[in-house]
Residue, then its C-alpha position, 0 to 999 in steps of 0.5 A: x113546269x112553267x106557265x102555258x104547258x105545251x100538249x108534249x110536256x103533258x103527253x110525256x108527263x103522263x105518259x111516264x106515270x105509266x111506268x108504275x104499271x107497265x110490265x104487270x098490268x094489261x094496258x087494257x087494264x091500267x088506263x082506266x087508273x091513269x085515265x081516272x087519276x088525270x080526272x082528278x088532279x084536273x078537277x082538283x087544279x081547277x078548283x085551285x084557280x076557281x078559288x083563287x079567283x073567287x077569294x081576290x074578286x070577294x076580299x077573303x070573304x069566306x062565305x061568298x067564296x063558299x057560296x060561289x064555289x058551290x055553283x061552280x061546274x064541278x063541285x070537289x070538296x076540299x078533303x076530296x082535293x088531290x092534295x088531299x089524296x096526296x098528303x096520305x099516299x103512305x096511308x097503309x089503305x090508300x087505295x079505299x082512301x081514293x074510292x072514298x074520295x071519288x066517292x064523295x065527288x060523285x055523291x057531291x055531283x050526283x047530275x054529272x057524275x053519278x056512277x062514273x067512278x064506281x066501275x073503277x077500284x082503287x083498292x082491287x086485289x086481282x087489278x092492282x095486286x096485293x096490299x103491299x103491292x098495290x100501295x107502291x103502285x098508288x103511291x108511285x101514282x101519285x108521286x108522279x102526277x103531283x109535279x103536274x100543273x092542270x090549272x087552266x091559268x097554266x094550260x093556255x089553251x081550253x082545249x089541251x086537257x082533252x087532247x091529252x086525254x084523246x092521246x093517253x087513250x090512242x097510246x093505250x090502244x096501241x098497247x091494248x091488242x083485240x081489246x083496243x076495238x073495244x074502245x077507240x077507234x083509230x082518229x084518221x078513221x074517226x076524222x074521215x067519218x066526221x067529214x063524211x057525213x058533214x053534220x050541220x049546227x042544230x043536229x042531234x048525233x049518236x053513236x050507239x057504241x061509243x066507246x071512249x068517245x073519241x069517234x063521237x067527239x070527232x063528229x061534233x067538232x065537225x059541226x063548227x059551232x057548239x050548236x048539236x046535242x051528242x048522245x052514246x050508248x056503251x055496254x062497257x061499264x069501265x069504257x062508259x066511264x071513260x067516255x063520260x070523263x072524255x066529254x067533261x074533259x071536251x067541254x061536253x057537258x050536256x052529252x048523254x051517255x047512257x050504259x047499256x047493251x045497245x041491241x038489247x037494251x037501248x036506254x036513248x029512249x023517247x016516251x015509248x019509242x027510240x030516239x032519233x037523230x040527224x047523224x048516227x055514226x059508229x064503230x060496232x064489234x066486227x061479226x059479234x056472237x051471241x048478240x041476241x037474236x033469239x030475242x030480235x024477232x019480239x023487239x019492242x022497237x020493231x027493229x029487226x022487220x027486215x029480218x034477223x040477222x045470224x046469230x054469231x055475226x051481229x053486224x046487221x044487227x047495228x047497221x039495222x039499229x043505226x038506220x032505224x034511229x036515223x031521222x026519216x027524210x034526212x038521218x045519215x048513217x056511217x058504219x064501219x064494217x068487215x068485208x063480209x057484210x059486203x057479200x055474205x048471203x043468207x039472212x045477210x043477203x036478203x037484209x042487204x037487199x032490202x037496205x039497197x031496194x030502199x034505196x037507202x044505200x050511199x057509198x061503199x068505200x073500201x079502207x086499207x088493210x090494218x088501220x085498225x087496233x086489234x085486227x088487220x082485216x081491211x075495213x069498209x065504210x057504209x054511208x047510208x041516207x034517208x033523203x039521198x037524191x039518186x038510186x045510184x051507189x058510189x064505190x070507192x076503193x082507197x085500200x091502196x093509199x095510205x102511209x106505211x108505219x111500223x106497226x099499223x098503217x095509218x091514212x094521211x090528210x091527202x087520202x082523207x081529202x080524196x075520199x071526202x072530195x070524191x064522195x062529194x063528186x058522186x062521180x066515177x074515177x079510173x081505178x079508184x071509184x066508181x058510181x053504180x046504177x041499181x041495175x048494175x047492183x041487181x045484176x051482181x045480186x046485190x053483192x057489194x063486193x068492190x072490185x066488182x065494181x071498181x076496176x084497179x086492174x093496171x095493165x102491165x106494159x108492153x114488151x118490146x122484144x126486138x128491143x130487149x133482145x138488142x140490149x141483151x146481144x150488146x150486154x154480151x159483146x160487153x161482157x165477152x170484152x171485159x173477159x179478154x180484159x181480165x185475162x190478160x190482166x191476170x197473164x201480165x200478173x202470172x197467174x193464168 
């Protein structure tokens, strides 16, 4: 491939290296391999070029040009190098070989690195399948990533590794079913967060369920300036692990990812209390079982005084973690959410209740149905905020615009634009949205079910019935017409 790579020509490099796992493995599954792999052979081009720098800035100097690499961004040792890798891809244990190798990568940049690559193994039996097997596998691996150029001196642009990254991620969404949720959540969606909650230069953001990263990411590049600091929590080992690589790939070095159960266990933690944040955003599992409340009510961060949502839905679990966390006087919360948070009772009810009492409550915005991997459930976005101005909500219903693709729908620039400018009116829209009072919530006890608020109703038009049966007797004269027509047609030709 020649200088300045185009995003396509990578997408559809790597993309194609897929192929050695398609058919047999879960997608699910092999993008932490791909993922892992795209990782090294950057890391690996990048040095080349570093080297090459250094070695004409310092006349071939090999010390200088030791000591200059060594304060590089990531340090990779030159038998840890790709080429390295790819000079024994027909070693008979070529698999532990890349464990090794990433290995030392990691131990050689411990502040970074450490754990990243433990979660994913190259030489697992039941992942990649028996010696012989997962030896073509790895081989084919990397037979197909060696004719990619990464030096950033080829890419042209700073960013393309990333979006590359981003890409190789939706596609495996794609291919991921229920598991996709796990990981990604759709870009339009994350785009319309981001814009949503309008983060500012200085502002610390957290999603306490990060994922791959690609909602979190989203957010930052909305701030305009690379002036915030960007914190995640994921249970995932093998997702954490991505999502560490996806920051690297952005240029986000000093994101803190932290692996851990958000509700059980948060790991963003200030002296003794939780950390706190101008914007916290997320896309949690939808009605969660076995989330952990039989431990809520002895919380040591006290997060759950509203009370302790059901057992088998966990919603209100996040929803009440992300609002604890959200700076008082100015934090801003975007979740997303099923529809049953919306009206559901019980323990729910009296949880909601408090939030809206609190006037915490912003907007209410109803998403179309199967814009989601995994699950064609419509979805609703709750903004909440701590220095909201108003007691009143604003609902915006926006199920019904979007674009129809072949397997998923998908919202288009326009329907985010009419959201995000609707939501920065607060103001009502025929058939689209509408702004409530408090009183009109209490009236509707606290139900946040939006068509009660919203009326798309369209008023079918009227039938003018003298006209139609006009139309009809002239239709008939017509076709009585055409009928002598015929007949005669067909005596001249003897058949009648």
């Amino acid at each position: 491939m020649g200088a300045s790579l185009s995003r396509d020509e990578i997408n559809n490099a790597v993309w194609r290296a897929c192929d050695t796992f398609r058919g047999t493995i879960d997608p699910a599954e092999y993008k932490n391999y791909i993922l892992t792999m795209l990782f090294l052979k950057y890391l690996s081009d990048r040095r080349k070029d570093r080297l090459a720098d250094y070695a004409k800035k310092y006349a071939g100097d090999k010390q200088r040009i030791e000591r200059a690499m060594s304060r590089e961004r990531f340090v990779v040792p030159e038998e840890c190098d790709f080429d390295h890798l790819y000079a024994k891809r027909d070693a008979p244990n070529i698999g532990e070989l890349i464990n090794i190798v990433l290995e030392r990568i990691e131990e050689e940049n411990k502040s970074k690195l450490e754990n990243v690559f433990r979660n994913i193994d190259f030489n697992s039996e039941p992942a990649l399948g028996q010696t012989k097997e997962r030896n073509r596998r790895l081989k084919h691996l990397l037979d197909d990533f060696k004719g990619l150029d990464l030096r950033p001196s080829q890419l042209g642009d700073n960013d393309i590794i990333g979006d590359v990254y981003e890409y190789l991620i939706a596609r495996f969404a794609a291919g991921a079913g229920k598991k996709a949720g796990e990981f990604y959540t759709p870009a339009e969606v994350s785009t319309l967060l981001a814009k949503l909650l309008q983060p500012k230069p200085g502002n610390r953001i957290c999603d306490p369920t990060t994922g791959s990263g690609s909602l979190l990411i989203k957010v930052a590049n909305e701030v305009g300036s690379n002036d915030f600091l960007l914190a995640g929590q994921e249970s995932n080992g093998s997702t954490w692990s991505l999502c560490r690589m996806n920051m690297f790939l952005h240029g986000m070095d000093n994101a803190r990812i932290e692996w851990c159960d958000t509700l059980n266990n948060p790991k963003l933690i200030e002296g003794d209390a939780l950390m706190r944040f101008n914007i916290v955003v997320a896309n949690p599992p939808f009605s969660l079982d076995k989330w952990g409340a039989e431990d809520a009510a002895h919380d040591r961060f006290n997060r759950f005084w509203r009370g302790i949502p059901p057992k088998s839905k966990g919603d209100y679990a996040f929803i009440t973690h992300m609002i604890e966390i959200a700076l008082e006087g100015e934090g801003k919360v975007g979740v997303i959410v099923p529809h049953g948070v919306l009206f559901r009772g019980g323990q729910e009810g009296l949880i909601r209740q408090k939030l809206i009492e609190e006037n915490l409550l912003e907007a209410v915005i109803g998403l179309p149905a199967n814009l989601f991997y995994g699950t064609g459930i419509p979805a609703a976005i709750l903004i909440f905020n701590k220095g909201k101005k108003t007691k009143d909500v604003l609902f915006i219903d926006a199920s019904r615009e979007y674009e129809d693709c072949k397997n998923q729908n998908r919202l288009r620039p326009q329907d985010i634009a009419k959201i995000v400018a609707t939501f920065k009116a607060f103001k009502s829209v025929d058939k689209y949205a509408h702004r409530a009072t408090l009183k009109e919530i209490q009236e509707a006890e606290f139900n946040l079910n939006i068509p009660r608020y919203v009326d798309t109703f369209e008023e079918e038009e009227e039938i003018d019935i003298a006209a139609v049966q006009k139309e009809i007797d002239g239709l008939e004269k017509d076709l009585a017409k055409v009928r002598v027509e015929i007949k005669a047609h067909l005596k001249e030709l003897g058949l009648v």
